[in-house]
Kinemage of the C-alpha trace (Angstrom):
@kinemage 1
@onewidth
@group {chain A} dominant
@subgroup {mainchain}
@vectorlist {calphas} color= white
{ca unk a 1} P 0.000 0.000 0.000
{ca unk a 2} L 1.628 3.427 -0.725
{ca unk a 3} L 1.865 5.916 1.361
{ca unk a 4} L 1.087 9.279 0.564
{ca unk a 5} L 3.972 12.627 0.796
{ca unk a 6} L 2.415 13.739 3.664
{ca unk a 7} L 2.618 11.024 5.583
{ca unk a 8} L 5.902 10.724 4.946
{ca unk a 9} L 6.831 14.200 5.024
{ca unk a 10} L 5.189 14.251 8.817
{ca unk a 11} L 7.606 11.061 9.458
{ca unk a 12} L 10.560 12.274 8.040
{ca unk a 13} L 9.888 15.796 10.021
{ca unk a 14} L 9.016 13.645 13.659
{ca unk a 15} L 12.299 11.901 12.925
{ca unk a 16} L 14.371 14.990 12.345
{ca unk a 17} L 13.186 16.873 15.052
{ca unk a 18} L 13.704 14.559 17.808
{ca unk a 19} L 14.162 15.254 21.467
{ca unk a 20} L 17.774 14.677 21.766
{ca unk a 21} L 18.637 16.555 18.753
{ca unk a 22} L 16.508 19.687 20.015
{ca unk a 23} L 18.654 19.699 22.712
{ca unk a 24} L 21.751 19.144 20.590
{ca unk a 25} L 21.179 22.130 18.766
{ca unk a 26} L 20.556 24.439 21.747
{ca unk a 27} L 23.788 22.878 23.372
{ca unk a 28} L 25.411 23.677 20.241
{ca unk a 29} L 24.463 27.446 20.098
{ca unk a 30} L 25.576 27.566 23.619
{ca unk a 31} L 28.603 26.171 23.212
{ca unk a 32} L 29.257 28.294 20.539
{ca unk a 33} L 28.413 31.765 22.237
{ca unk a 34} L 30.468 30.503 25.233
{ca unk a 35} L 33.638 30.186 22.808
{ca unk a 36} L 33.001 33.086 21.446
{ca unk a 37} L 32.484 34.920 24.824
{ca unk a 38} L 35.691 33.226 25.719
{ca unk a 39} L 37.850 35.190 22.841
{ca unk a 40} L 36.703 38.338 25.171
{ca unk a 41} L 39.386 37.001 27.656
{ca unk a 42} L 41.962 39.462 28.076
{ca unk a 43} L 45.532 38.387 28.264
{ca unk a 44} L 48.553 39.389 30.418
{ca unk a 45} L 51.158 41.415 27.980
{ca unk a 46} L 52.861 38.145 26.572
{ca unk a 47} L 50.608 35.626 27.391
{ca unk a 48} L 50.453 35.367 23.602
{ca unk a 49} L 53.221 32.824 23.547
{ca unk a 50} L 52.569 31.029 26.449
{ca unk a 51} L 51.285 27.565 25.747
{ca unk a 52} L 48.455 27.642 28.271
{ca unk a 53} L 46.817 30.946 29.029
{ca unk a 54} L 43.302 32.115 30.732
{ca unk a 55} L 41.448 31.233 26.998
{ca unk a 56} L 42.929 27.819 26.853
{ca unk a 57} L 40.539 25.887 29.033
{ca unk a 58} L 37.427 27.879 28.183
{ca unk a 59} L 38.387 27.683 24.621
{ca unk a 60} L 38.688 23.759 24.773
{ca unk a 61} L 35.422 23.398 26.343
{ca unk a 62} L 33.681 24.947 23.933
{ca unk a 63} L 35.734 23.055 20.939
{ca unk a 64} L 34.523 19.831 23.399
{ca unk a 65} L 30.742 21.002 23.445
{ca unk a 66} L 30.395 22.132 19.687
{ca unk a 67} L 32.196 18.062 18.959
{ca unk a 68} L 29.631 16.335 21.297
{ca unk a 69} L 26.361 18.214 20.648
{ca unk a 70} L 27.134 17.656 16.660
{ca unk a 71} L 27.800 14.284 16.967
{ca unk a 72} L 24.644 13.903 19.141
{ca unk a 73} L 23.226 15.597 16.480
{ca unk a 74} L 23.912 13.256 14.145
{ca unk a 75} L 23.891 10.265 16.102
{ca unk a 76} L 20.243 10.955 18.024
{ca unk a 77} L 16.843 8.692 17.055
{ca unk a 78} L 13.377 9.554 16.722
{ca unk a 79} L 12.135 9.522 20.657
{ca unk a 80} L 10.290 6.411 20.451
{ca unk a 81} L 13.345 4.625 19.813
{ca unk a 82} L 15.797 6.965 22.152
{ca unk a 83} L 14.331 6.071 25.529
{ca unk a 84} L 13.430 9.492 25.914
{ca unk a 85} L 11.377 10.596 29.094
{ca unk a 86} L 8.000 11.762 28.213
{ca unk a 87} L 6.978 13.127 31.489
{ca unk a 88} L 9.360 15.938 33.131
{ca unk a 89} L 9.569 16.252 36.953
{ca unk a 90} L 9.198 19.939 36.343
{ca unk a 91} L 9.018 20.610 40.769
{ca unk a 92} L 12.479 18.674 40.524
{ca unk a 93} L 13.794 21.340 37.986
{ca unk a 94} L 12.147 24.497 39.516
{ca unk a 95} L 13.551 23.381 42.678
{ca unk a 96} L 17.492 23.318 41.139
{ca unk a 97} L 16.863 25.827 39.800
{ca unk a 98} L 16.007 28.248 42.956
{ca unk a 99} L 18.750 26.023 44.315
{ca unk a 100} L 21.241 27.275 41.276
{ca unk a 101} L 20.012 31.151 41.892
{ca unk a 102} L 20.446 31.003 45.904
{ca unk a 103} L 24.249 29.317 45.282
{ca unk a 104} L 24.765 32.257 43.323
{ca unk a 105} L 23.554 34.998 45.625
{ca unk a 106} L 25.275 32.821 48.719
{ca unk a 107} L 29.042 32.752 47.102
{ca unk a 108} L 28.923 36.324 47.074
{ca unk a 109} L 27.689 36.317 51.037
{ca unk a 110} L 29.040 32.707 52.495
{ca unk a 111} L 31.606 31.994 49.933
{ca unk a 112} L 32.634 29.325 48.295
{ca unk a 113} L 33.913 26.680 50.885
{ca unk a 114} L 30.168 27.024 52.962
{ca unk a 115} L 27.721 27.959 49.811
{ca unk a 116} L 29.157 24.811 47.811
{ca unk a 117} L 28.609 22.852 50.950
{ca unk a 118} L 25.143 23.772 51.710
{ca unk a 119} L 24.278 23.507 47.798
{ca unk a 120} L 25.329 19.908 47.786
{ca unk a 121} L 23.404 19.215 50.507
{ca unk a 122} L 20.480 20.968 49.393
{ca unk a 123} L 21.133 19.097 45.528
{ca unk a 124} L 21.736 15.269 47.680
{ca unk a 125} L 18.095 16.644 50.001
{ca unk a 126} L 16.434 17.541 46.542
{ca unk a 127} L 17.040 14.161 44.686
{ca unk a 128} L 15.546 12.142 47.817
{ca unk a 129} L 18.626 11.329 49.855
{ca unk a 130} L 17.777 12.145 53.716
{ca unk a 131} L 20.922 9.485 55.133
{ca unk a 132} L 22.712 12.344 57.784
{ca unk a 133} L 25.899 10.544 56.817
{ca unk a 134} L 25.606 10.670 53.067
{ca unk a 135} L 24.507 13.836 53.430
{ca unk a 136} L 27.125 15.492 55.141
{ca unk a 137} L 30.036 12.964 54.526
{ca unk a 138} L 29.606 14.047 50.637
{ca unk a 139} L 28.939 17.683 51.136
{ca unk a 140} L 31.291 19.246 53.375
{ca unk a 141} L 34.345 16.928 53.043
{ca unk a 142} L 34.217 17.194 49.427
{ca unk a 143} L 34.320 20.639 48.992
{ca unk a 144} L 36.498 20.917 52.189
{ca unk a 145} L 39.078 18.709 50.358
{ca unk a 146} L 38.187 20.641 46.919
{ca unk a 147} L 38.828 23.951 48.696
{ca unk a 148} L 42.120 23.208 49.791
{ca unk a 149} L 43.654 21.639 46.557
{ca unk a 150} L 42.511 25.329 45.326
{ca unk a 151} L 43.685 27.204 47.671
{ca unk a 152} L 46.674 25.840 48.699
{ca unk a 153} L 48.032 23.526 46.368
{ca unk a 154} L 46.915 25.637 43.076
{ca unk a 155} L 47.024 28.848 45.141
{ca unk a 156} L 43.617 30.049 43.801
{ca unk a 157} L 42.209 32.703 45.723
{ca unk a 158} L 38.346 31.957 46.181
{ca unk a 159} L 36.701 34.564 48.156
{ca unk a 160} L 35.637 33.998 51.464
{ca unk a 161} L 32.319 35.986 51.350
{ca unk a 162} L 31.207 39.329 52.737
{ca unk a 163} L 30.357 38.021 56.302
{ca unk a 164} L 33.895 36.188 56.994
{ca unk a 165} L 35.843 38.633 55.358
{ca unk a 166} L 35.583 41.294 58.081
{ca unk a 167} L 37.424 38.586 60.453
């Protein structure tokens, strides 16, 4: 029996715009804006020659993200073949991101060694863990141990927030 173009026009069109390739494509123009952005980096006088400057990471992250989203793009299948999720926890996702907005606002105020503490443990309270000793055995020791690879192995200055940094 043949089928007629617009059936297969509506096919080919549900098979092209697919989930996973959506998202592809808006990874992709993000990743492209952020290596873009990234060229607005300014160097040191002579950093031009140095083999690894303050563009080098952000500018291989973005080369990374425009690689995978493409080949995602070309890779991805229709969603009734991708496993893809039809129904969205959207309280899970409003609630990350308030969670994203007040880790912001609190690294400016806590910093980062108690804001990156307390937004693990609000992430670990948010996806259902409530175990006191997963909770704060992957939280604070974490970022604890994180901080002071920064800090004093890397010698990174983080900023200790406005309230500790009158002491």
């Amino acid at each position: 029996m043949p089928t007629s173009p617009s059936s297969l026009h509506s096919k080919s069109q549900r098979q092209l715009l697919s989930r996973d390739r959506v998202g592809a494509l808006i990874f992709l123009v993000i990743s492209l804006i952020y290596g873009y952005q990234s060229q607005q980096i300014p160097l040191f006088p002579g950093d031009e020659f140095e083999p690894f400057t303050a563009r080098t990471l952000p500018n291989l992250l973005s080369i990374a993200g425009v690689i995978l989203s493409l080949l995602l793009v070309v890779m991805a299948k229709d969603d009734r073949h991708s496993g893809a999720i039809t129904g969205f926890n959207w309280k899970l996702l409003i609630g990350f991101l308030v969670l994203m907005a007040a880790y912001g606002v609190g690294l400016t105020w806590l910093g980062f060694l108690l804001s990156t503490s307390l937004f693990l443990l609000g992430g670990f309270l948010l996806l259902g863990e409530r175990r006191k000793s997963v909770l704060f055995g992957a939280s604070f020791p974490f970022v604890t141990a994180f901080w002071l690879l920064l800090t004093q192995g890397l010698d990174i200055y983080l900023e200790p927030g406005y309230i500790f940094s009158a002491w």
